[in-house]
C-alpha positions in Angstrom: 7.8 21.4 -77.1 4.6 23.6 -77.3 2.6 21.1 -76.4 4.5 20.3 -73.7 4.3 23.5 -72.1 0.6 23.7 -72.9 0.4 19.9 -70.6 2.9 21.5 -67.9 1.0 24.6 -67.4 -2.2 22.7 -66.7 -1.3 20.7 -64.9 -0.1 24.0 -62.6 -3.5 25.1 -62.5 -4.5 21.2 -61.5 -2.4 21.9 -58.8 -3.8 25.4 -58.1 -6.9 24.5 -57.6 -6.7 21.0 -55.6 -4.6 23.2 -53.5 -7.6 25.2 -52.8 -9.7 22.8 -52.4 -7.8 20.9 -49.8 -7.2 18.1 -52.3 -3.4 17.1 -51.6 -3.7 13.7 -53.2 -5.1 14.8 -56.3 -2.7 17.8 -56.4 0.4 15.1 -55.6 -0.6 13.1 -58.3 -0.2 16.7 -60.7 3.1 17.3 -59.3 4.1 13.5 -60.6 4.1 14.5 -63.6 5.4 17.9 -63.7 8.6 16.3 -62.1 8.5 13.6 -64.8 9.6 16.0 -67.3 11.9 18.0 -64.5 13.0 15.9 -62.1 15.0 19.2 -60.3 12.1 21.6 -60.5 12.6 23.4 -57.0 8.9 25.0 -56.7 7.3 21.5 -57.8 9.4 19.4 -55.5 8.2 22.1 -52.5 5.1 22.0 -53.4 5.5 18.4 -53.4 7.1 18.4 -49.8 3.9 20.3 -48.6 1.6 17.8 -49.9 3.0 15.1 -48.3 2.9 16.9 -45.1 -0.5 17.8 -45.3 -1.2 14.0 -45.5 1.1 13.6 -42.6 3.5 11.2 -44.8 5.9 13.1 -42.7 8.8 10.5 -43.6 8.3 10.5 -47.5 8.7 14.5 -47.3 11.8 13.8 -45.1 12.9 11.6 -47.8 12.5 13.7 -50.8 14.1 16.5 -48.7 17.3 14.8 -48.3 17.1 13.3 -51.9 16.9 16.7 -53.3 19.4 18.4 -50.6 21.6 20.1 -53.5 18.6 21.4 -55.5 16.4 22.5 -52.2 19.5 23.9 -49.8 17.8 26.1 -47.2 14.6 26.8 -48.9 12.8 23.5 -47.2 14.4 23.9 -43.2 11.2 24.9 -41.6 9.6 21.6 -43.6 13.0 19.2 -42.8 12.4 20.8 -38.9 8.5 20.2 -38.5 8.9 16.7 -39.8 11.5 15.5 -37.7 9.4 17.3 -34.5 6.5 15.0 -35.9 8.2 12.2 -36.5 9.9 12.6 -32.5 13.5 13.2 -34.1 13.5 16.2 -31.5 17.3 16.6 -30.9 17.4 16.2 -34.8 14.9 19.2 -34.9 17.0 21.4 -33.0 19.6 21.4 -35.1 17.8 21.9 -38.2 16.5 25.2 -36.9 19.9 26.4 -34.9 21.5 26.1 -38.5 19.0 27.8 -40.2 20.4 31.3 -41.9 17.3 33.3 -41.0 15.0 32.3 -37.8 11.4 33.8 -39.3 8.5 33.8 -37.1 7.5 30.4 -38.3 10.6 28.6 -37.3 10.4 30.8 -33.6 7.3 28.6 -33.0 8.9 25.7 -33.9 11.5 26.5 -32.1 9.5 26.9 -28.8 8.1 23.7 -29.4 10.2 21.7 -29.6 12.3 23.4 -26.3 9.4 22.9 -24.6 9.3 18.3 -25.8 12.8 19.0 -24.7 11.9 19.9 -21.3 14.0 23.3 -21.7 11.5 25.3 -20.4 13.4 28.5 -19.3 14.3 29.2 -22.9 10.3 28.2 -24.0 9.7 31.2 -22.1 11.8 33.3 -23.1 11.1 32.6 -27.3 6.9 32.7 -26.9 7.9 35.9 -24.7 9.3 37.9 -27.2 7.1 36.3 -29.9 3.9 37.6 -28.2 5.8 40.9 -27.7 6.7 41.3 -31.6 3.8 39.8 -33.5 0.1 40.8 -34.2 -1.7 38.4 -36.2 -4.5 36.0 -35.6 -2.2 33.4 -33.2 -1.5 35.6 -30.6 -4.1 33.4 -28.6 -2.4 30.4 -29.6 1.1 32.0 -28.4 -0.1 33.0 -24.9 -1.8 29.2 -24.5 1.7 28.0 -25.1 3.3 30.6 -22.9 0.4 29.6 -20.2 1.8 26.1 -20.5 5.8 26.6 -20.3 4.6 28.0 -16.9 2.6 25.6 -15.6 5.0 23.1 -16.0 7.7 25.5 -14.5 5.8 25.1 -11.6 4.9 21.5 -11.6 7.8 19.6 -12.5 10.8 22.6 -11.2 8.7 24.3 -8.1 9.0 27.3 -9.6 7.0 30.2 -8.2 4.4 31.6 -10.3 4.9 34.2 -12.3 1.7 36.8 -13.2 2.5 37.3 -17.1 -0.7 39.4 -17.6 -2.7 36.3 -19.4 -6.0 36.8 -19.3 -8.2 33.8 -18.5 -10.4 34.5 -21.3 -10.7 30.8 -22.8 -10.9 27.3 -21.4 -7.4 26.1 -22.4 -5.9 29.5 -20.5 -8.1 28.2 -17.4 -7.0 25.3 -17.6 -3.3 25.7 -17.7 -3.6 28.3 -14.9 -4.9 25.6 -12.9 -2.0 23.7 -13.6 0.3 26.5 -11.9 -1.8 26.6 -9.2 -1.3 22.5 -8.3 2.3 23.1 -8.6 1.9 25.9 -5.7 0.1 23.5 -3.9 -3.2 26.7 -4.2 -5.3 23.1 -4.9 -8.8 25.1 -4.0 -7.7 28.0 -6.1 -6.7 25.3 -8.8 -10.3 23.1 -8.5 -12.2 26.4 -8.6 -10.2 27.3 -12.0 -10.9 24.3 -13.6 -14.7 24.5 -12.7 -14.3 28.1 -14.2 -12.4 26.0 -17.6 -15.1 23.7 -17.8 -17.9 25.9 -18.2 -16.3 28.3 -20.6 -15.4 24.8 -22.8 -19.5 24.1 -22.8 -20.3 27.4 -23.6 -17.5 27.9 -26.3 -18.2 24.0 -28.3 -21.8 24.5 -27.4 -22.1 27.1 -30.6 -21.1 24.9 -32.9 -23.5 23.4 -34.4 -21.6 20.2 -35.8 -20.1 19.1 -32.0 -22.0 16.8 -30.4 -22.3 16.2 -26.5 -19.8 12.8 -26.9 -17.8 15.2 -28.3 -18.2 18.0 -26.0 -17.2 15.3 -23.2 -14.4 14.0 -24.4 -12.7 17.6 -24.6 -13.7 18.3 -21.1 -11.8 14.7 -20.5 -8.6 16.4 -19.8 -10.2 18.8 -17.2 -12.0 16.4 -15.3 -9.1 14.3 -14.6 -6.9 17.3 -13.4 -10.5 17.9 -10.9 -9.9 14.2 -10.0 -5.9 14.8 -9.3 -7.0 17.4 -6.8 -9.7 15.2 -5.0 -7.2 12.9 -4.8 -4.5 15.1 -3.4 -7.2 16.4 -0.8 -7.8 13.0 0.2 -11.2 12.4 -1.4 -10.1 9.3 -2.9 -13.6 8.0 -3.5 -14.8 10.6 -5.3 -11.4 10.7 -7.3 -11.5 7.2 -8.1 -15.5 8.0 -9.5 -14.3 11.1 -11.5 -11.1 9.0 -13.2 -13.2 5.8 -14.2 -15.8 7.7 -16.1 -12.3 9.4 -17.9 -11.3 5.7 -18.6 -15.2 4.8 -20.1 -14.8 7.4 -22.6 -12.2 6.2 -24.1 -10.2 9.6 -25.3 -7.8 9.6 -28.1 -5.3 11.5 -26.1 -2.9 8.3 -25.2 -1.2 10.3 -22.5 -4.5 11.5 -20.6 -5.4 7.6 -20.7 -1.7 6.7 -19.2 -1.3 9.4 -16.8 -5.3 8.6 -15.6 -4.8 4.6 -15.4 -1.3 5.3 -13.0 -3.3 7.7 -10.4 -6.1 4.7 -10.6 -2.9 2.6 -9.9 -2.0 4.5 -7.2 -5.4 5.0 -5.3 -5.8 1.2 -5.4 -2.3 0.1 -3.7 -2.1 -2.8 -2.1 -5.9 -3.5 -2.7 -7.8 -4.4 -6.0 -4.8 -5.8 -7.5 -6.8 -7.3 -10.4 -8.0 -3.7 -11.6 -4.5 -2.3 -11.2 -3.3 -5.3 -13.7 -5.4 -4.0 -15.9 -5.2 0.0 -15.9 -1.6 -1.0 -16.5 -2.1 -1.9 -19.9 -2.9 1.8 -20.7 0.1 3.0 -19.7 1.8 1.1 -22.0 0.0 2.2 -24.9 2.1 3.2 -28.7 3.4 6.9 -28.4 3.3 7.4 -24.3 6.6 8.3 -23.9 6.3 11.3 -26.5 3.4 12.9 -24.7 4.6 12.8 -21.2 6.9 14.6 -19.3 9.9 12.8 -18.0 8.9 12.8 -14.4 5.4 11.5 -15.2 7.0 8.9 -16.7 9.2 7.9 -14.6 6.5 7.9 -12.0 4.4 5.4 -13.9 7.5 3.2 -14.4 7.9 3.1 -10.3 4.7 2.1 -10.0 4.8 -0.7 -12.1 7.6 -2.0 -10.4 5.3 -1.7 -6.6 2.6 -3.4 -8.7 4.9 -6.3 -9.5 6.1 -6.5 -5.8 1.9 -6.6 -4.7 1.7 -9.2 -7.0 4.1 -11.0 -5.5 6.4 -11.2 -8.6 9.1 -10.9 -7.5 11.8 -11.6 -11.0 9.3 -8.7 -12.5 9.9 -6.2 -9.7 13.6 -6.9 -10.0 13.9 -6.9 -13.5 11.7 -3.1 -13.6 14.1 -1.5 -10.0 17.1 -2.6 -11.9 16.0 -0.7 -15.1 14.8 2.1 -13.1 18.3 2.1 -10.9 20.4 2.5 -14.6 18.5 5.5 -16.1 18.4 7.5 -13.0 21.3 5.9 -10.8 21.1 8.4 -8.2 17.4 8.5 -7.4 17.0 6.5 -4.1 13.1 5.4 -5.0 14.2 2.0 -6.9 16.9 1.1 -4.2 13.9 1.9 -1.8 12.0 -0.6 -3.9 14.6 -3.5 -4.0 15.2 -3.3 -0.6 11.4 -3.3 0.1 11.1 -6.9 -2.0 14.0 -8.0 -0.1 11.9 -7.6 3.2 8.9 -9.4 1.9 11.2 -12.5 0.9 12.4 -12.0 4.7 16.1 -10.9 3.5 16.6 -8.3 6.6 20.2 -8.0 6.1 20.6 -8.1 2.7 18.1 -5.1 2.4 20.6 -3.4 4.8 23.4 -3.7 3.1 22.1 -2.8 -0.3 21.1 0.5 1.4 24.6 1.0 3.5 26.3 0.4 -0.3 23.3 2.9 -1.9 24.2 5.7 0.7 28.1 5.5 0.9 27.8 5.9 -3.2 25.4 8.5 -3.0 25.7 10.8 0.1 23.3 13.5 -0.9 20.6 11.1 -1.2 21.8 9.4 1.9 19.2 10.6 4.3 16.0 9.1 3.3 18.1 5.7 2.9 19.5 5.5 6.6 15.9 6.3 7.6 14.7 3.2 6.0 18.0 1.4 7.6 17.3 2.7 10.9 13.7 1.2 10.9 15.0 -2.3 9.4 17.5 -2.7 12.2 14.3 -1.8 14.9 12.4 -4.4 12.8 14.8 -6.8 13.3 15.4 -5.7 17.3 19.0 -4.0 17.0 17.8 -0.8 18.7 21.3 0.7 19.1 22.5 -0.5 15.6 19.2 1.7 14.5 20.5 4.5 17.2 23.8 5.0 15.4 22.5 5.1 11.7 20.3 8.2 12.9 23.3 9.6 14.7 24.8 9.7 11.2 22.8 11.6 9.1 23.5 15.1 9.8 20.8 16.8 8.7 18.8 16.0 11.0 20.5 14.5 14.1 19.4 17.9 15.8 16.0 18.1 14.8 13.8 18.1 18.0 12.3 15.3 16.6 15.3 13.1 16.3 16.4 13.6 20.2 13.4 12.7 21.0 13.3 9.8 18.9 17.2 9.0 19.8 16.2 9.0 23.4 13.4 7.1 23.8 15.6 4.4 22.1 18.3 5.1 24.2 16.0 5.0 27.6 14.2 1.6 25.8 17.9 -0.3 26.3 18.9 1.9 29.6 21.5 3.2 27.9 21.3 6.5 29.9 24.6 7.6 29.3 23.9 7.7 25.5 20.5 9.9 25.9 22.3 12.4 27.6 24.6 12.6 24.9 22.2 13.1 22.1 21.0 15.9 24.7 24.4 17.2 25.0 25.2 17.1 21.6 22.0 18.8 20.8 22.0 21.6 23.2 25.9 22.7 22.2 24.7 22.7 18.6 21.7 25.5 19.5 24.1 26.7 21.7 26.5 27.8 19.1 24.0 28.7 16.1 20.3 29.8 17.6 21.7 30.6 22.0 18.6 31.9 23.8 16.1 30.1 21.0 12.8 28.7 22.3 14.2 25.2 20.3 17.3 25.5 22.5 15.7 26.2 25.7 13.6 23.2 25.4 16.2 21.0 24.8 18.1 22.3 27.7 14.4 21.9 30.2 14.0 18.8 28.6 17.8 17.2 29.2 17.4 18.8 32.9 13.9 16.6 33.7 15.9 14.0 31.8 18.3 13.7 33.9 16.3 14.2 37.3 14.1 11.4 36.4 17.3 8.8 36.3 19.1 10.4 39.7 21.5 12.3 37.8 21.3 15.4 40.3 24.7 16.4 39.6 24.8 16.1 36.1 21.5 18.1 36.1 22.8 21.5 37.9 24.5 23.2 34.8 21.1 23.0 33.0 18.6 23.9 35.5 21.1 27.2 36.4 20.7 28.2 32.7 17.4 28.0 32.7 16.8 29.8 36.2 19.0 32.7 34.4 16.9 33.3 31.5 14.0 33.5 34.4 14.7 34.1 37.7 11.2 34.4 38.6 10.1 30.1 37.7 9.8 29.1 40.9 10.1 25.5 39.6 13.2 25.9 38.4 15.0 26.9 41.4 13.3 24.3 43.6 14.5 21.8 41.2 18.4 23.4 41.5 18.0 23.6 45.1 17.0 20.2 45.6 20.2 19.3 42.8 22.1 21.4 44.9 21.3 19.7 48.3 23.8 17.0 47.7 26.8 18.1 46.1 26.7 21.8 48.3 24.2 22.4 51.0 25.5 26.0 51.5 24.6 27.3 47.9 21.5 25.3 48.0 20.6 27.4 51.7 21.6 30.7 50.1 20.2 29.7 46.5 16.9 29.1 48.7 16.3 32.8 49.9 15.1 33.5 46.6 12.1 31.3 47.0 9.3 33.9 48.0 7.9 33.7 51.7 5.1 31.6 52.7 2.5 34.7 52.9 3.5 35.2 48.7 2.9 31.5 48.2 -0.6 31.1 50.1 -3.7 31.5 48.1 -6.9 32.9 48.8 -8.8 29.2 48.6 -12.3 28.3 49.6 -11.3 24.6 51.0 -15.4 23.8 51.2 -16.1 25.6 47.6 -12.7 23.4 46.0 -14.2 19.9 47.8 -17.7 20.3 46.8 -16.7 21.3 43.2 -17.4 19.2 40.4 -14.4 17.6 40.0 -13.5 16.5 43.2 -12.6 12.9 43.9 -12.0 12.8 47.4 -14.5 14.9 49.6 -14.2 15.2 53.8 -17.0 14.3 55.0 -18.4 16.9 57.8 -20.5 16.6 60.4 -24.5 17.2 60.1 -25.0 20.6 61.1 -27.4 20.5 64.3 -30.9 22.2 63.8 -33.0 23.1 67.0 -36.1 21.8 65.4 -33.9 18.1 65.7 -32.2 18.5 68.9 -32.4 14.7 70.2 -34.3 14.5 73.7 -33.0 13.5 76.6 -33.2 9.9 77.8 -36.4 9.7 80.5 -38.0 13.4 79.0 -39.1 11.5 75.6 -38.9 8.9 73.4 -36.3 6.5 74.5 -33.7 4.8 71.9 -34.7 1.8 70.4 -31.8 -1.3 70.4 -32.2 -2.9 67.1 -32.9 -7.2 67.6 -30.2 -9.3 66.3 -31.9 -12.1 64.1 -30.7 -15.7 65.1 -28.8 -17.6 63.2 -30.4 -20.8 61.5 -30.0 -24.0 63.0 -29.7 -27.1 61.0 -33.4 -29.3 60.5 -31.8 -32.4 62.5 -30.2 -30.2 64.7 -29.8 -32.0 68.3 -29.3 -29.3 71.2 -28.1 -32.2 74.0 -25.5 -33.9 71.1 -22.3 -32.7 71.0 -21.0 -31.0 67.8 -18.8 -32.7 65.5 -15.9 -31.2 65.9 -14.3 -31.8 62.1 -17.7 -30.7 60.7 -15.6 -27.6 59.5 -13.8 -30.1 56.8 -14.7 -31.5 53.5 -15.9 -35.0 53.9 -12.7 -36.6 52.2 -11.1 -35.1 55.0 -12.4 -36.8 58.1 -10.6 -38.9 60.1 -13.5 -41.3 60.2 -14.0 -40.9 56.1 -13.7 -44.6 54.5 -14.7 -43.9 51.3 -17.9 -45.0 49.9 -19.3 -48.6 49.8 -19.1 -50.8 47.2 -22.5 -51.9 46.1 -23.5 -54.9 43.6 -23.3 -53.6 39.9 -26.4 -52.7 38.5 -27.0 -54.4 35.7 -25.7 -52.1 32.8 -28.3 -51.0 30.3 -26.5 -50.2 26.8 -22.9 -50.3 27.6 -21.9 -53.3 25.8 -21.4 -53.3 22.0 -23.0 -50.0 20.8 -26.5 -51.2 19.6 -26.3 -54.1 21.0 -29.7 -54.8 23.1 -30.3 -56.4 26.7 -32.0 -59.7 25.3 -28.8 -59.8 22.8 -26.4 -59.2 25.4 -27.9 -61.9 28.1 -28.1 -64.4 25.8 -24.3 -64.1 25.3 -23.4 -63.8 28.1 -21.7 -67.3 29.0 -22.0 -66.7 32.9 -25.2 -67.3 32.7 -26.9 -70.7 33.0 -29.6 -71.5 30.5 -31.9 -71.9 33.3 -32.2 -68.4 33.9 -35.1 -66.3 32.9 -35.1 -64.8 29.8 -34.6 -61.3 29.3 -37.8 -59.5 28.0 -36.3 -57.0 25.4 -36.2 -53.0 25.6 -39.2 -51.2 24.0 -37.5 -49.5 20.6 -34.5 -51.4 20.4 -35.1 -54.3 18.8 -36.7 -55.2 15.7 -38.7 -58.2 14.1 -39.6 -60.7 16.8 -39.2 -60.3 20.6 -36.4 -62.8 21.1 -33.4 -63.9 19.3 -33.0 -67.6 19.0 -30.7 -69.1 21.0 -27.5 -69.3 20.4 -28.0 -68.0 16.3 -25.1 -65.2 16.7 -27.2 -62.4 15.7 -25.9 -58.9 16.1 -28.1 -55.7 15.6 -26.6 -53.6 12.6 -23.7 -51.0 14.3 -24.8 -47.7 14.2 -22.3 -44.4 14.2 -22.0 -42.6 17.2 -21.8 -39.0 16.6 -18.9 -37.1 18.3 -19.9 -34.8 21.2 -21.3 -31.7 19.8 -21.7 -32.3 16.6 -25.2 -32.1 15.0 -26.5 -35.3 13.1 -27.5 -34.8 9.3 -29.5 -37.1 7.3 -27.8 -38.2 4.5 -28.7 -36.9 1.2 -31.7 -38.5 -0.7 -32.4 -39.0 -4.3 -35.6 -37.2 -5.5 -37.6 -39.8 -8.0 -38.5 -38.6 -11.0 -41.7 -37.8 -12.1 -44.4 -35.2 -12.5 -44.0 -31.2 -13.9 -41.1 -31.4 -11.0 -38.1 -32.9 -12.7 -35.9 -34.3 -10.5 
């Protein structure tokens, strides 16, 4: 027994001193043996538990926690908690520490940690809050990091507004998330100058140690150059975005989510375009362990756009398959509908697109007005403009917005559907009438429906407006000229007393310089005046000077075989083939035709076969060029020239390929 406690107790110090050292292996190897000889020896089997977590065998420590339950009880929760939060059990984690006894400062961080993978980020707060307020130790920059963080996504993914917490921008990760904030706010020059401000305070702060190298010092700054790229992308600087985020992809960080998150804004600056590189950024966002370093709306952003990839790329089962997924986990988001419908349209399945959108809306009415927006433009697309004009009617949120009237009646005036414009107006004007009277929106609308209404002859209908309007200001003359001319044909007697208000003609005359307006710059039409008579140029009288010379008319020109003593002809005036005496012209003897025959063929050729003639006659002599060998063919031998290919008209004649011979340095 004694020299079993003399083995035990050094192999304690074994363990001591590897722990010291940093050497868990070594020290695990110790512990081995200590719990050979007591399997339920609490402090060895924590110690154990540590070792294992220090190697990150984070699933052997779970399972030697809940092997040795009885024997550990609550001693090992902050272990059974951090193990689960590395191995992604994060629910799991949460109720290890909720049913912890005591919550010490240790679990507290765990705690915040693994609200804030839970996306809980209120409560985050709220924990690193009163952490920072109640500790002092040497992670009180570490806490306000964290607590920099929880905000920044407060503001991205929830809209948040900022809120100032009093943390100093003293290092490159405070920066950094700070900048964050600030691109939730939509502050994206505040943000980009933040991030320049992170990136030189990350130089200056790996730059004095001595053991990181400039690859290293890069891939840190990684992170911050992609955010810089985010905001020149947002700003519409797409090429130098697309620069900044490629030279992120060459450097090849460990972080799997700065890869994924970087290859889906590639993704999305390419579109349509560069399909092939977008095939291939892909990849990265489906790289081991993305899904536990994102947040869920980056996610499910990156899932979206694989889905429009699949529908670029024209597969259409893929793009399907991926809207269908995305329709089950989030069944009331209208962007996979969107996309369905979208792939419908490419396969040129109009009215099956608008029926999965009328179902979409009618199931979920508070996302129902982006949907009948995309159904109104598929029914313009496919020309049923008042089909179109009645889904926008519907959606109430907007249907008095100025710019839906004047969408609505545009359409309405497009099939002269009158009568329905002035509705919308109608409709419009008693809706501003009852929540904003007297608005500058509402008195538009009324001016608007008035000129409306004047334009298409409706007078009558036109009076009640253009009377409100000359109300709110009696002094627009325009206004009552228009009401009295309304007026003039439903009561002549209000539109004569309506027109004493119009001010007298002395009021209405301006001071104008008619001679200064016409000889202005932009005149069109000028008067032309008379030259103004000098004395130096007063013309003399006829028989006292110079007397006015007649300008000679210039004779006409007479044909050459002109005949003054023979009458005209009097049809002279008509085209020849319209002459009474016209006969058409004569019919010579043929000329003898040179080359018309068979193509090739030659005049010698073509004589001699020519069986009308006698054998008598004189020979042909043969065309210089055209035939080859001797000058004759022998009668009656049947020789024909080789045919030759006539080339079509306008096309250009190329020599058929030849084969070099071999020989010399040359080669073929």
């Amino acid at each position: 027994m004694a020299s079993g406690g003399v083995a035990v107790a050094s192999l304690w110090t074994e363990v001591n001193r590897c722990g010291q050292s940093g050497d868990y292996t070594r020290a695990l190897k110790a512990l081995s043996k200590i719990l050979h000889e007591n399997r339920d020896d609490v402090t060895a089997l924590h110690c154990k538990i540590v070792c294992l977590v220090q190697n990150g065998s984070f699933k052997e420590a779970l399972n030697v926690m809940n092997t040795h339950t009885k024997v550990l009880g609550s001693d090992v929760v902050f272990e059974k908690a951090y193990c689960e939060y590395r191995l992604n059990r994060v629910e799991s984690a949460l109720k290890t520490i909720e049913s912890a006894p005591d919550q010490t400062d240790k679990l507290k961080e765990l705690y915040g940690q693994v609200l804030y993978r839970l996306e809980r980020y209120d409560e985050c707060k709220t924990v690193y809050t009163d952490l920072i307020r109640n500790s002092q130790d040497e992670y009180e920059e570490e806490r306000k990091t964290n607590l920099a963080a929880v905000v920044a996504a407060m503001s991205q993914w929830e809209k948040v507004p900022m809120e100032d917490l009093g943390l100093s921008e003293s290092t490159y990760e405070l920066c950094y998330n700070t900048a964050c904030a600030l691109i939730g706010q939509g502050q994206l020059a505040e943000a980009f100058n933040t991030l320049r401000q992170a990136e030189e305070l990350c130089r200056v702060s790996l730059a004095e140690d001595s053991d990181v190298t400039e690859e290293d010092i890069e891939s840190e700054l990684a992170v911050i150059h992609s955010q810089m790229a985010y905001i020149m992308q947002l700003q519409g600087r797409t090429d130098e975005a697309l620069q900044l985020y490629n030279q992120v992809i060459k450097l090849k960080p460990s972080d799997v989510g700065l890869l994924a998150v970087t290859a889906n804004n590639i993704i999305t600056i390419n579109k349509d375009q560069n399909v092939f590189d977008s095939k291939k950024k892909v990849k990265l966002t489906n790289a081991e362990g993305v899904e536990y370093k994102l947040a869920k709306k980056q996610l499910q952003a990156i899932e979206f756009n694989k889905a429009l990839l699949a529908m670029y790329t024209n597969q259409a089962d893929q793009c399907r398959k991926l809207s269908s997924s995305l329709q089950s986990q989030n069944p009331g988001h209208p962007r996979p509908v969107l996309i369905q419908a979208a792939q419908l349209c490419r396969e040129k399945q109009h009215s099956k697109a608008v029926e999965l959108l009328q179902q979409f809306s009618e199931q979920n009415p508070e996302s129902a007005s982006g949907i009948k927006l995309t159904m109104a433009q598929l029914y313009l697309v496919q020309g049923h403009v008042t089909k179109a004009c009645d889904v926008l009617r519907s959606i109430e949120e907007f249907k008095h917005k100025a710019g839906m009237v004047s969408a609505l009646v545009t359409m309405y005036s497009h099939e002269e559907d009158i009568d329905g414009a002035i509705d919308v107006f109608k409709q419009a004007i008693e809706y501003y009438q009852a929540e904003q009277p007297g608005s500058a929106a509402h008195l538009a609308l009324v001016r608007e429906a008035a000129n409306f209404k004047l334009k298409h002859g409706r007078k009558k209908e036109a009076i009640s407006d253009l009377e409100q309007l000359w109300k709110q200001n009696t002094n627009d003359v325009h206004t009552l000229a228009q009401l009295i001319s309304a007026y003039s044909l439903v009561d002549t007697d209000k539109a004569k007393s309506l027109s004493k208000h119009l001010p007298s003609a002395d009021t209405m005359s301006f001071n104008v310089d008619v001679d200064e307006l016409e000889n202005s710059h932009g005149a069109t039409y000028v008067r032309k005046k008379a030259g103004k008579v000098v004395g130096e140029n007063l013309p003399k009288e006829i028989g006292q000077g110079e007397v006015k010379k007649k300008k000679k008319k210039k004779k006409g020109k007479l044909p050459k075989n002109y005949d003054p003593k023979a009458t005209p002809d009097p049809e002279r005036w008509l085209p020849m083939r319209e002459r009474s005496y016209y006969r058409g012209k004569k019919k010579g003897k043929k000329k003898e035709a040179i080359g018309k025959g068979t193509q090739g063929a030659t005049a010698a050729a073509s004589a001699e076969l020519d069986a009308s003639k006698t054998a008598t006659s004189p020979p042909t002599s043969p065309r210089p060029g055209l035939a080859t060998g001797s000058s004759t063919a022998p009668s009656g031998s049947g020789v024909v020239p080789p045919r030759q290919q006539k080339p079509s008209s306008g096309a250009t004649r190329k020599k058929a390929p030849q084969k070099k011979k071999k020989g010399g340095k040359g080669g073929w």
